[in-house]
VEXDREN-2710 file (C-alpha; in Angstrom, 1 decimal):
% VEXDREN-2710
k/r/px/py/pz
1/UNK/78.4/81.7/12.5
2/UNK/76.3/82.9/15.6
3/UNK/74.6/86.4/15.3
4/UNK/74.0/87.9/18.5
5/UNK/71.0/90.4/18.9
6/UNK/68.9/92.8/20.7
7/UNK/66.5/95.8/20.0
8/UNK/67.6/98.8/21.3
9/UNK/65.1/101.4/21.9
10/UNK/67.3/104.1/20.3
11/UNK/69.4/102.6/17.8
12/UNK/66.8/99.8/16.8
13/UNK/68.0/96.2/16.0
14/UNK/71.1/95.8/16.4
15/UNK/73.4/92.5/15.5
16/UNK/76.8/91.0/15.6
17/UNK/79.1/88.2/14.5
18/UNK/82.4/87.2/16.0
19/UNK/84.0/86.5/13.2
20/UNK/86.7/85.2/15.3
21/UNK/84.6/82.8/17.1
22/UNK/86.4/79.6/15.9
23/UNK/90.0/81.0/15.4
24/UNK/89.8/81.3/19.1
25/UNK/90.1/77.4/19.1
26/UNK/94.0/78.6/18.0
27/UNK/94.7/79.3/22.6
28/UNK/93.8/75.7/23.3
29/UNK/96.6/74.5/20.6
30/UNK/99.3/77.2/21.3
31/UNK/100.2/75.6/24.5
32/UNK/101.3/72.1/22.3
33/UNK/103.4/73.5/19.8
34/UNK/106.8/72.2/21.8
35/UNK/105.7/68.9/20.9
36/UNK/106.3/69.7/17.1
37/UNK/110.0/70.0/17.8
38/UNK/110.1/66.7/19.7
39/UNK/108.0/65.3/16.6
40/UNK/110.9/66.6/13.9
41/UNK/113.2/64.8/16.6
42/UNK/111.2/61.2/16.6
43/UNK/111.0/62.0/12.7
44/UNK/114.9/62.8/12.6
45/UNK/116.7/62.6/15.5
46/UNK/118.8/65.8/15.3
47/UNK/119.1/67.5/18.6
48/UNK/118.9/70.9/16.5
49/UNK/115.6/70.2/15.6
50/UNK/114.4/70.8/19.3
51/UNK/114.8/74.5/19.3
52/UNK/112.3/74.7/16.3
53/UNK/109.4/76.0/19.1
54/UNK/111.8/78.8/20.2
55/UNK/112.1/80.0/16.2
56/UNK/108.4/79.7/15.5
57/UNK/107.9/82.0/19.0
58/UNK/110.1/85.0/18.2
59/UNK/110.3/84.8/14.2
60/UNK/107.2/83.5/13.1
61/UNK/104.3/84.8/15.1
62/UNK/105.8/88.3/15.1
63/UNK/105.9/87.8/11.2
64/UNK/102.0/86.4/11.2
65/UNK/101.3/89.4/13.7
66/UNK/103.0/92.0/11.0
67/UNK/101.2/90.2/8.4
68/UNK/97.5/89.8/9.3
69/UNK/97.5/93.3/10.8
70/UNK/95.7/95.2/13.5
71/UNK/92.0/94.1/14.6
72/UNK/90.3/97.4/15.3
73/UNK/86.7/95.2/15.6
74/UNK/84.8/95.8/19.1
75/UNK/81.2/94.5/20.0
76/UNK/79.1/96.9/20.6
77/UNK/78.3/97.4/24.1
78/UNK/74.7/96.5/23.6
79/UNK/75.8/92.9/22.6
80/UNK/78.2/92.5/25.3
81/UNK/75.7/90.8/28.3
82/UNK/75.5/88.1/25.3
83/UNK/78.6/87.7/23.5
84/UNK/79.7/87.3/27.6
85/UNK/77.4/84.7/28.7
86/UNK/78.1/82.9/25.5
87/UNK/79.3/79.2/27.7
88/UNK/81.4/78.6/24.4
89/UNK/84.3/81.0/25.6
90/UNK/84.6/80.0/28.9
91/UNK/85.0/76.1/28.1
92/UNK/87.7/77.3/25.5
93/UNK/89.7/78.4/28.6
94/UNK/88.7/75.6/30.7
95/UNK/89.9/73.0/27.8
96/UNK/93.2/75.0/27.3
97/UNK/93.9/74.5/30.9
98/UNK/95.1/70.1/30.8
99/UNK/97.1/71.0/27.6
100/UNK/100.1/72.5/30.0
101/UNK/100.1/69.9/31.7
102/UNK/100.3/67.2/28.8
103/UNK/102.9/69.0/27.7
104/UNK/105.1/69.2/30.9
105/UNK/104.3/65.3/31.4
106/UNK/105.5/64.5/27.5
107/UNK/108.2/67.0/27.8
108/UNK/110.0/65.0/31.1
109/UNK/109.0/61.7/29.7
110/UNK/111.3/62.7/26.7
111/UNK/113.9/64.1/28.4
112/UNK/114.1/60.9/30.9
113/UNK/113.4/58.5/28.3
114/UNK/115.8/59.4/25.1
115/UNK/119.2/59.2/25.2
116/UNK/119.7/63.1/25.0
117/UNK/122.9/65.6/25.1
118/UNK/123.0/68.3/28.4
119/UNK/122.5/71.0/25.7
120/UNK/119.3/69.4/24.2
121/UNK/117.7/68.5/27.7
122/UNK/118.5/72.4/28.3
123/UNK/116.8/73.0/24.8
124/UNK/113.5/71.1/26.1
125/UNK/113.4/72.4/29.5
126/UNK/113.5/76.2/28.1
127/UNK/111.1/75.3/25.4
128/UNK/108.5/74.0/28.1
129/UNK/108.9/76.3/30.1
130/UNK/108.4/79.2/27.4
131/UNK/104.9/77.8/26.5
132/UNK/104.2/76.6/30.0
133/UNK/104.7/80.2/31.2
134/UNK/102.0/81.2/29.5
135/UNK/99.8/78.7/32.1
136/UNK/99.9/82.0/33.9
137/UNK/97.9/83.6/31.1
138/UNK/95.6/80.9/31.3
139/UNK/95.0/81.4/35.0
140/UNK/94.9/84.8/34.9
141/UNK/91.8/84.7/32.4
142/UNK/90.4/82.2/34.2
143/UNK/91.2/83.9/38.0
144/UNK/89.3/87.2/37.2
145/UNK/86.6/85.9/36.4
146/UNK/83.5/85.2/39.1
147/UNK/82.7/81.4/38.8
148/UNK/83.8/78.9/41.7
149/UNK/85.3/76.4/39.0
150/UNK/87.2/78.7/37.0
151/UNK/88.9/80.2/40.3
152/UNK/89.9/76.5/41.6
153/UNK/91.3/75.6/38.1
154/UNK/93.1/79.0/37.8
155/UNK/95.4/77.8/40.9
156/UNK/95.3/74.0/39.4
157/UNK/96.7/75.4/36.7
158/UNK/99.4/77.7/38.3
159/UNK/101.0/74.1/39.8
160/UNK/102.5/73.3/36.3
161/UNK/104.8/76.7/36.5
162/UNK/104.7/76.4/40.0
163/UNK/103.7/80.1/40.7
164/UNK/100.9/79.7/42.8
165/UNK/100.8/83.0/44.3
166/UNK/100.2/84.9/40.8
167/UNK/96.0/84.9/41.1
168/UNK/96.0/86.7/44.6
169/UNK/98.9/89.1/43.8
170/UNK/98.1/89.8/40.4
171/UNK/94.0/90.6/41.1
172/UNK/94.5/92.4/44.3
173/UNK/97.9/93.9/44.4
174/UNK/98.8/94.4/40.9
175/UNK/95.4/95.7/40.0
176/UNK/95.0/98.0/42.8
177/UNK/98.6/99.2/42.4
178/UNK/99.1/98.9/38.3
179/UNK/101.3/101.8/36.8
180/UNK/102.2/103.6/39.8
181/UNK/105.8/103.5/41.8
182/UNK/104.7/101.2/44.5
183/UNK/104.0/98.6/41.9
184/UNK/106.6/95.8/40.9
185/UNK/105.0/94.8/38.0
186/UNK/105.0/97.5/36.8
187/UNK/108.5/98.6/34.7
188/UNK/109.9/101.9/34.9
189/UNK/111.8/104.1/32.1
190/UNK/114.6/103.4/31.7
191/UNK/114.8/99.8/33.6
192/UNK/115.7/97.1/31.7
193/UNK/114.0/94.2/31.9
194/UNK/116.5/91.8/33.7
195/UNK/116.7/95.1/36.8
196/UNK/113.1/94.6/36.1
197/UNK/113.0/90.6/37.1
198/UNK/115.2/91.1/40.0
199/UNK/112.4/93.6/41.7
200/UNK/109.2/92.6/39.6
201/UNK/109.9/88.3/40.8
202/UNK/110.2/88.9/44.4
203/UNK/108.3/91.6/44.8
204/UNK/104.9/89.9/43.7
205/UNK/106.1/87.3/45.4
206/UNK/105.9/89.3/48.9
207/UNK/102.6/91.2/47.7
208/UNK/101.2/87.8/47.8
209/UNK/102.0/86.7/50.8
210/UNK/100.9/89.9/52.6
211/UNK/97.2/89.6/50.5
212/UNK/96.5/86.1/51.3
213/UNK/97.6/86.5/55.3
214/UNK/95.6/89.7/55.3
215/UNK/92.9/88.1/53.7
216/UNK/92.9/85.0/56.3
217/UNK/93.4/87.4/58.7
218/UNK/90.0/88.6/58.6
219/UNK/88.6/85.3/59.0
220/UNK/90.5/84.5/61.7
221/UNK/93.1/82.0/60.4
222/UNK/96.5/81.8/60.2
223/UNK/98.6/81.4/57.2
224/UNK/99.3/78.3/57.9
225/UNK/95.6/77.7/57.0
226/UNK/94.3/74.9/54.7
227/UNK/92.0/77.8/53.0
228/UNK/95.2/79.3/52.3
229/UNK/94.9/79.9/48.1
230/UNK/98.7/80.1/47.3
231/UNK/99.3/77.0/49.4
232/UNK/97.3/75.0/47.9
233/UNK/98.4/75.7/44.3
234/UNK/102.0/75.2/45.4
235/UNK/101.2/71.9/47.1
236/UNK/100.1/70.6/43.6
237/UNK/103.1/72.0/42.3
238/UNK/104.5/70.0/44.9
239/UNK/102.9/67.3/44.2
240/UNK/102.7/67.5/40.2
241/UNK/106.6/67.9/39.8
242/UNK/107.9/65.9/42.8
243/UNK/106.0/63.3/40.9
244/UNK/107.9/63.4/37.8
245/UNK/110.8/63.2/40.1
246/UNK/109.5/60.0/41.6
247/UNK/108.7/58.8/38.0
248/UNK/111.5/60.4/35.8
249/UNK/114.6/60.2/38.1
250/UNK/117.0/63.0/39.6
251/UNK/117.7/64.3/35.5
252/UNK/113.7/66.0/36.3
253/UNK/115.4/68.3/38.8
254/UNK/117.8/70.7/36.5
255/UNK/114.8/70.4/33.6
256/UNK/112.3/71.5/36.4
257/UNK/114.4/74.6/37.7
258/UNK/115.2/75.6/34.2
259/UNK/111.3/75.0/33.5
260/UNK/109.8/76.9/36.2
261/UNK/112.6/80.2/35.4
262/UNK/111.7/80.3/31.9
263/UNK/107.9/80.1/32.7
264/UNK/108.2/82.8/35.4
265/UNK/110.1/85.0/32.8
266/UNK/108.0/84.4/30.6
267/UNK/105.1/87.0/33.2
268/UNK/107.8/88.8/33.6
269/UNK/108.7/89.7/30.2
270/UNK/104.5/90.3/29.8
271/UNK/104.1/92.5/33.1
272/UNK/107.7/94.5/31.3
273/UNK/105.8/95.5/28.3
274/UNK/102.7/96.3/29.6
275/UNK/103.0/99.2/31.5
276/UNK/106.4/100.3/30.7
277/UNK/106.9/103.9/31.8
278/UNK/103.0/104.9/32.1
279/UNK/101.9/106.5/35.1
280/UNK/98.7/107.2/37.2
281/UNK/98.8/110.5/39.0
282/UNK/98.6/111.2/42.1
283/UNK/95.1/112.9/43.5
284/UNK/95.2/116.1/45.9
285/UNK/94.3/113.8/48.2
286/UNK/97.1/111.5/48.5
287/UNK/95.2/108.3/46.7
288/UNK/96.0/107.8/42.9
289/UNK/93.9/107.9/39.7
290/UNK/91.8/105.5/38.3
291/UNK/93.0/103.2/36.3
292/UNK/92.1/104.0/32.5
293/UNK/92.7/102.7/29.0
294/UNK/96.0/104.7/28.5
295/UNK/97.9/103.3/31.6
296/UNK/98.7/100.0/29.1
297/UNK/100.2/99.2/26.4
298/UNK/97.8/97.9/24.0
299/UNK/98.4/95.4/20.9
300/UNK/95.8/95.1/18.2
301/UNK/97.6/92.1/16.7
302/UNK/95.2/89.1/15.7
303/UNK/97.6/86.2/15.8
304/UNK/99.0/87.0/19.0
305/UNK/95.7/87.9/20.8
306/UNK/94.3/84.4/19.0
307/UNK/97.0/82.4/20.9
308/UNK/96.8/84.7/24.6
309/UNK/92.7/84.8/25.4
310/UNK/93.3/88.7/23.7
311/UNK/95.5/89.4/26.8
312/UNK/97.1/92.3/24.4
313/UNK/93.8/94.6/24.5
314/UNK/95.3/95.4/28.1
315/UNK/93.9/99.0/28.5
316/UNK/90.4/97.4/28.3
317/UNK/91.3/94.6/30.8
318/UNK/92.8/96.5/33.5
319/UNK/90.1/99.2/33.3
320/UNK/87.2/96.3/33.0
321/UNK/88.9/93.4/35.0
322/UNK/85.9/91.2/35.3
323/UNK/85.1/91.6/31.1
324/UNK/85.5/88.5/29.1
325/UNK/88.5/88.2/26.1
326/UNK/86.0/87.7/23.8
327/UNK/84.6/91.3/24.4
328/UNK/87.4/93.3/25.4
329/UNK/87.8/96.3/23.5
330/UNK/90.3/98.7/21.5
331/UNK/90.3/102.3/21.8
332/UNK/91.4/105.3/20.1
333/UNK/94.8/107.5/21.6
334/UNK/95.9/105.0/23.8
335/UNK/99.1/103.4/23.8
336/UNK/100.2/101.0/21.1
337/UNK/102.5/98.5/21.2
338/UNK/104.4/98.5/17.0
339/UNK/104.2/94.6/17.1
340/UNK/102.9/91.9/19.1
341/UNK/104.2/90.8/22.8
342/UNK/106.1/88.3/21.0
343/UNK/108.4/90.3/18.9
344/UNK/108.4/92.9/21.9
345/UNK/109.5/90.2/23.8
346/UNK/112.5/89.9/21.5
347/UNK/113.1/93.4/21.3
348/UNK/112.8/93.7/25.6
349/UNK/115.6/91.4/25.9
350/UNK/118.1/93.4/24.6
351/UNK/117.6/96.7/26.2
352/UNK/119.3/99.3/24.5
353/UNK/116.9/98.7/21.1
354/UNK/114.2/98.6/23.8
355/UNK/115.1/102.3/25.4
356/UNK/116.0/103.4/21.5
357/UNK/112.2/102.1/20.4
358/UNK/109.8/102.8/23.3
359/UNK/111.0/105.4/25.0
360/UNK/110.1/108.0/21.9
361/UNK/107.0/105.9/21.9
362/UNK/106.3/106.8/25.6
363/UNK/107.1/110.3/25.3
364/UNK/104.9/111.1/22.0
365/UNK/101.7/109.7/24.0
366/UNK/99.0/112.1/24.1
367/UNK/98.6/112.4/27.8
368/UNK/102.4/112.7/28.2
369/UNK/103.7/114.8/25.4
370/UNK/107.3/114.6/26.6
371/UNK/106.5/115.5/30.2
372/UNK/109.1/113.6/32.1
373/UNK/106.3/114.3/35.4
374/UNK/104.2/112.0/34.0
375/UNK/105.9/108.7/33.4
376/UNK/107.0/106.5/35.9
377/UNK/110.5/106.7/35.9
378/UNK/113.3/104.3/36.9
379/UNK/115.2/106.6/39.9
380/UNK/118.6/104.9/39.1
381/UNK/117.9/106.4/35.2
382/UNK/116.4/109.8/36.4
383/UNK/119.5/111.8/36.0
384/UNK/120.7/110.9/32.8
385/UNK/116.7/110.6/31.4
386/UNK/116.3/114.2/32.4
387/UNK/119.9/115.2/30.9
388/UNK/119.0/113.5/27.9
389/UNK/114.9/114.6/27.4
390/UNK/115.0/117.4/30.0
391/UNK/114.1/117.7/33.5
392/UNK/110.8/116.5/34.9
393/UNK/108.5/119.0/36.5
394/UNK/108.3/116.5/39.4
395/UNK/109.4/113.0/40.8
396/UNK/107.2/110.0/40.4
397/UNK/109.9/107.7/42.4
END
């Protein structure tokens, strides 16, 4: 195990461990685990068998998150410049990146090469794109951060889920506009998740855009332009898929669609979770807040935050964007998730346990203590929110 240390003029020596360090090795694996159920298949060819990665999702790693607990550890801020400049973190992300990819290549190989029913090719496409989704959480770890090669293989990455606009939305529009109305990643009390996905998709999609033509804008080039970030990531989509097409035959093109909706969902159902209901105020002069710890939804959970680069210390991320995983921190009074994002996942998808769960949750927080003025609330749900937990002292829509 490495110690990291440093004298500290007040506090004297001071040391650390991450005693995590190798359990982070757990990320680069995650993104494979769809080959297990094609495995059980080639073992025993039961088409069942392929929707073994969907159970071991949304039973399994919500039980392991319920079972190994809450990590409350966080590196003192001393050890941080270290424990950040430690290269063995970043390569973990940069050798997670290829294993998306293996898996969409094995995935269509063994939907195009086995004799297969329409339900199990459905069960493999949904299954791919599930874990393939969660390319986006690669990128995104790899997008904020300030090195040349981790930004290029953040939008080489976004090809296999073909969302190459995520990187400049999510950095400059989503961070700039995170729990506030104008956001559409940001979900609203009382909005389900699937009104969510009809606003939250499109509407990053059309942030996007308008970043990236601002953005060339200033340079003087059009959008059109070969600098252009999300068109480049969505020619490799292009390219990557339209070459299992070519290789795989025209079965590739329902197993692609279903791939890429499942992965896209799969943000969705993260951005949904995240921010539900919390709120930034707005400043006398017209400009909002800062963004701090308790505008997200935290998750303390160690096997979930093993398998997502600790994407569930949120509060820490979106008030330190540029920080590392492996030194984001927890904090005290902030909002906290009861179980990890994939058993909130679960519980997201069917919304009326959602409302019946979180929105107590959101109304107990500390900063909020059931003022309906300070949560962002869904305007088609205002009049029945403020009939059921009284009226707001004003409108955040």
């Amino acid at each position: 195990m490495i110690t990291y240390s440093v004298e500290d003029p007040h506090k004297g020596k001071m040391t650390y461990q991450d005693k995590k360090r190798y359990l982070w090795m757990v990320s680069i694996f995650y993104p494979i685990v769809p080959l297990i159920g094609v495995g059980f298949y080639l073992w025993h060819p039961a088409e069942w068998l392929l929707f073994f990665p969907l159970c071991f999702i949304y039973v399994f790693v919500p039980l392991f998150d319920h079972w190994m607990g809450r990590d409350h550890n966080n590196p003192p801020e001393e050890i941080v410049p270290q424990l950040s400049s430690d290269p063995y973190y970043k390569w973990l992300t940069v050798a997670t990146m290829p294993m998306h990819f293996v898996v969409l290549f094995i995935m269509a190989w063994f939907v195009a090469t086995y004799e297969l029913s329409w339900p199990a090719i459905l069960a493999c496409a949904i299954v791919a794109g599930i874990y393939n989704g969660f390319a986006i959480n690669t990128a995104h770890e790899m997008g904020h951060k300030d090195t040349q090669l981790e930004k290029v293989l953040a939008r080489v990455v976004l090809a296999v889920p073909a969302y190459g606009h995520f990187c400049v939305e999510h950095n400059t529009g989503h961070h700039r506009d995170v729990s506030t109305p104008e956001d559409p990643a940001s979900a609203r009390m009382g909005e389900s998740i699937y009104r969510f996905m009809l606003r939250e998709i499109p509407g990053c999609i059309k942030r996007g855009i308008e970043v990236e033509k601002h953005r060339l804008a200033r340079q003087g080039k059009g959008f059109w332009h070969l600098d252009n970030q999300i068109l480049q990531s969505y020619a490799l989509s292009l390219l990557l898929q339209g070459g299992l097409v070519v290789a795989f035959g025209w079965v590739m093109v329902p197993f692609l669609m279903v791939h890429n909706l499942l992965a896209w969902f799969q943000l969705t159902s993260a951005n949904y979770i995240e921010h539900y209901g919390l709120l930034r105020m707005k400043l006398a002069n017209g400009r909002y807040e800062r963004c701090l710890p308790h505008h997200s939804w935290n998750a303390d959970f160690i096997a979930t935050n093993l398998m997502l680069f600790h994407l569930q210390r949120h509060s820490d991320h979106h008030a330190n964007p540029m920080r590392r995983y492996q030194s984001l921190r927890t904090f005290e009074d902030i909002p906290q998730l009861p179980n990890g994002y994939f058993g909130m996942f679960l519980l997201a998808y069917c919304p009326p346990l959602w409302f019946r769960v979180m929105d107590p949750l959101l109304l107990a927080l500390p900063h909020i203590r059931g003022d309906l003025s300070k949560i962002n609330i869904d305007p088609k749900s205002r009049a029945s929110l403020e009939a059921r937990y009284g009226e707001s002292q004003a409108s955040t829509a």
